[in-house]
C-alpha positions in Angstrom: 0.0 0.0 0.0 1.7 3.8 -0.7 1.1 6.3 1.9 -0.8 9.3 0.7 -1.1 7.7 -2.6 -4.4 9.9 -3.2 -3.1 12.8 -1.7 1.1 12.4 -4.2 -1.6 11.6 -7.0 -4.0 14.4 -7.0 -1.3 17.5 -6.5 0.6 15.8 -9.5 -2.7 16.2 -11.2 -2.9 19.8 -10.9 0.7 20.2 -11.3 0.6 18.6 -14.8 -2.8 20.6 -15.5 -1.0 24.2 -15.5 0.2 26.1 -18.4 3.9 27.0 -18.8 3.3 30.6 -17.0 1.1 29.1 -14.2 3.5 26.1 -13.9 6.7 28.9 -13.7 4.8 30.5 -11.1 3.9 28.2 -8.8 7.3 26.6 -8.7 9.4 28.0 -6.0 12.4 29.7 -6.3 13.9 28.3 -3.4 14.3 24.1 -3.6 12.3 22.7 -0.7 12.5 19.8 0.6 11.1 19.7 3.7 7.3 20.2 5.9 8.3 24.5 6.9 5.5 24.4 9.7 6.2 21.0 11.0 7.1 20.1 14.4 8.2 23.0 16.6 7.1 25.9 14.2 3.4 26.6 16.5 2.8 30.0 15.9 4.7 30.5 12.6 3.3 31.4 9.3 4.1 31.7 5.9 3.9 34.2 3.4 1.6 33.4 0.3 4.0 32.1 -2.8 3.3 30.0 -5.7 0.5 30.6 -8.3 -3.0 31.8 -7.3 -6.1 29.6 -7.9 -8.0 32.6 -9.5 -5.8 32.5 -12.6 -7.1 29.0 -13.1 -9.8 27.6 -15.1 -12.7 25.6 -14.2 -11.4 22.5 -14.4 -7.9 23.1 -12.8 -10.1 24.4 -9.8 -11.8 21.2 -9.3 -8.6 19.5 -9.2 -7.3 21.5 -6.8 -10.4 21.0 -4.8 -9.9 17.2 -5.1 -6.4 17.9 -3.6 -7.5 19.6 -0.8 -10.5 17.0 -0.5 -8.1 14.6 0.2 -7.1 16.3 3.3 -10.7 16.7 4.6 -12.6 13.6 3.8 -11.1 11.3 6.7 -13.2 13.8 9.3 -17.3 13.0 10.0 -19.4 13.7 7.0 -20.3 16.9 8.5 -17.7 18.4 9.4 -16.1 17.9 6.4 -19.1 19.0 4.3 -18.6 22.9 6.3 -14.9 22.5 5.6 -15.4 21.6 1.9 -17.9 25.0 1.6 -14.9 26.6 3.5 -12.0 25.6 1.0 -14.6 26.2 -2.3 -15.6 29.6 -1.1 -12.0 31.2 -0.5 -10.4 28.7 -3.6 -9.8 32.4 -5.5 -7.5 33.7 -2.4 -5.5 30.1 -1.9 -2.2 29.3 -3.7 -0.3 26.3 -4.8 3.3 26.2 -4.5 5.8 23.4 -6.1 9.1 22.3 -5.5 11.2 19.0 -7.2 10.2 17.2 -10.3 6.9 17.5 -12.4 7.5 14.0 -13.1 5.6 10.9 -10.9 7.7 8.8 -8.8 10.3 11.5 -8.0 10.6 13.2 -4.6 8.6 16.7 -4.6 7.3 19.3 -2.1 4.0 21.1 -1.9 2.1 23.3 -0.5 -1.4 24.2 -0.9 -2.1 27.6 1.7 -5.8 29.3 1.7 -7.5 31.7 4.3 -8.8 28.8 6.2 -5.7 26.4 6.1 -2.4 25.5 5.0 -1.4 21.8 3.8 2.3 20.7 2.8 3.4 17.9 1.6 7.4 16.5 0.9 9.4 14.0 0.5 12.9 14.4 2.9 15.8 14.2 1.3 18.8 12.9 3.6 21.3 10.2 3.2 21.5 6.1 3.2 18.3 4.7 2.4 16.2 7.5 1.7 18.4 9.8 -0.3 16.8 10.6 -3.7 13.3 8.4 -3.3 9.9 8.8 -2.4 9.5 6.1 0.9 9.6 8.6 3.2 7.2 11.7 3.7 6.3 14.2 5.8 3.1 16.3 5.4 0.7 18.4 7.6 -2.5 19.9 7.1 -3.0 23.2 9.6 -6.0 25.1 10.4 -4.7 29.0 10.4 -5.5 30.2 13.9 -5.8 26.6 15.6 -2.3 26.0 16.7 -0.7 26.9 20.3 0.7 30.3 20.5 4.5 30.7 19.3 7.0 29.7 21.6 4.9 27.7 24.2 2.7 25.0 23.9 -1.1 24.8 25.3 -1.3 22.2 28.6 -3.9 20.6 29.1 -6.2 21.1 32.4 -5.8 17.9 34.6 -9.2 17.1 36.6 -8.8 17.2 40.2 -8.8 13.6 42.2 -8.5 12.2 45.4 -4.8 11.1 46.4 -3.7 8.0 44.5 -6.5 7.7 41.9 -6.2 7.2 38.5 -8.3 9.7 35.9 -8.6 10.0 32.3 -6.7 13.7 31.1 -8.3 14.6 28.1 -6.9 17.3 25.6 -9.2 19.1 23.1 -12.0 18.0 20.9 -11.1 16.1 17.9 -12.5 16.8 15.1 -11.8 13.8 13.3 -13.9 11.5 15.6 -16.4 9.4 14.2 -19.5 11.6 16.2 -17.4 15.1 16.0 -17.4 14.7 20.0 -14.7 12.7 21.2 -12.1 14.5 22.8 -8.1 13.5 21.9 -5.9 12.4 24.7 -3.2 15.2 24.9 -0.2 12.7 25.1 -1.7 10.7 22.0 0.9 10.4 19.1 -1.1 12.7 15.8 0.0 11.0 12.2 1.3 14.3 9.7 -2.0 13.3 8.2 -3.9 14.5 10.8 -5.6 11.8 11.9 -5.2 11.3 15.7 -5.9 8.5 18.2 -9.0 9.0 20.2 -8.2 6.8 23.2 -8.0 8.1 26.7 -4.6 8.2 28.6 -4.8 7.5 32.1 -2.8 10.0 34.6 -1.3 9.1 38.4 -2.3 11.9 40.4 0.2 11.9 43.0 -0.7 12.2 46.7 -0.3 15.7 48.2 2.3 15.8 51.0 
């Protein structure tokens, strides 16, 4: 099975789709080869670069859509309904930004950044076993706005216990939950898909002295 096949498949599809000044645009001038807002970058945000979605047509639109479909369809039906309605409504303000090859199988970055979200996508590029190839990827899709403030991380609130008990310590609501209720254990482990584990993790609340 290939991770993120849907995901690698549909941003090669709009790739391929653009004309030779859309394509020149949206290619970086920079080479990147790396997630920029990955782990320890709460807070940050980047500047717009690439080539706008209103200079598209109709059809390259809808595969953009499909692109950033991709990223929304593993929530409840409903949620990601609103957050399809979302991503159509601003599609003229977001912008879609390349880096690598335009051909399939080679190791590429992209980015896909609207008013309601930014997604990247890349394949690292290191040494030994991954250098040059496509077996290794790093990707996040981030809601602008709903990330911990820069330079600190948000703690969660622990419930309050009698001495030596055992509770649950529950982070925020997750909105990828099958009923769009369930709340995320803080200390659960979040794939760069954005998919996270909705089981509870239990906390030793220490006896007071």
């Amino acid at each position: 099975m290939e991770p993120l096949a849907g995901e690698t498949d549909d941003a090669f599809a709009v790739m391929q789709s653009l004309h030779s000044t859309q394509r020149a645009a949206a290619v970086l001038d920079t080479p990147v080869q790396e997630i920029i807002l990955g782990a320890g970058q709460d807070g940050k945000t980047l500047a717009y670069d690439g080539v706008r979605a209103s200079t598209f047509t109709t059809a390259q639109k809808t595969l953009l859509l499909d692109l950033i479909n991709e990223w929304i369809s593993p929530l409840n039906a409903e949620q990601a309904a609103g957050k399809l309605a979302a991503a159509q409504a601003g599609l003229d303000q977001t912008w879609f930004a390349w880096s690598g090859s335009t051909a399939a199988d080679q190791p590429i970055y992209h980015r896909v950044q609207s008013p309601a979200s930014t997604i990247e996508f890349a394949h690292p590029q290191g040494s030994g076993a991954n250098a040059g190839g496509i077996t290794h990827i790093h990707s996040i899709y981030r809601e602008n706005g709903n990330g911990p403030p820069s330079g600190r991380a948000r703690r969660p609130r622990r419930r309050r216990a009698a001495a030596g008990r055992r509770v649950p310590e529950r982070g925020p609501p997750c909105p990828w939950s099958a009923d769009g209720g369930t709340r995320c254990a803080p200390s659960a482990v979040r794939s760069s898909a954005a998919v996270c584990c909705t089981a509870l993790v239990d906390a030793v609340v220490a006896p007071r002295r």
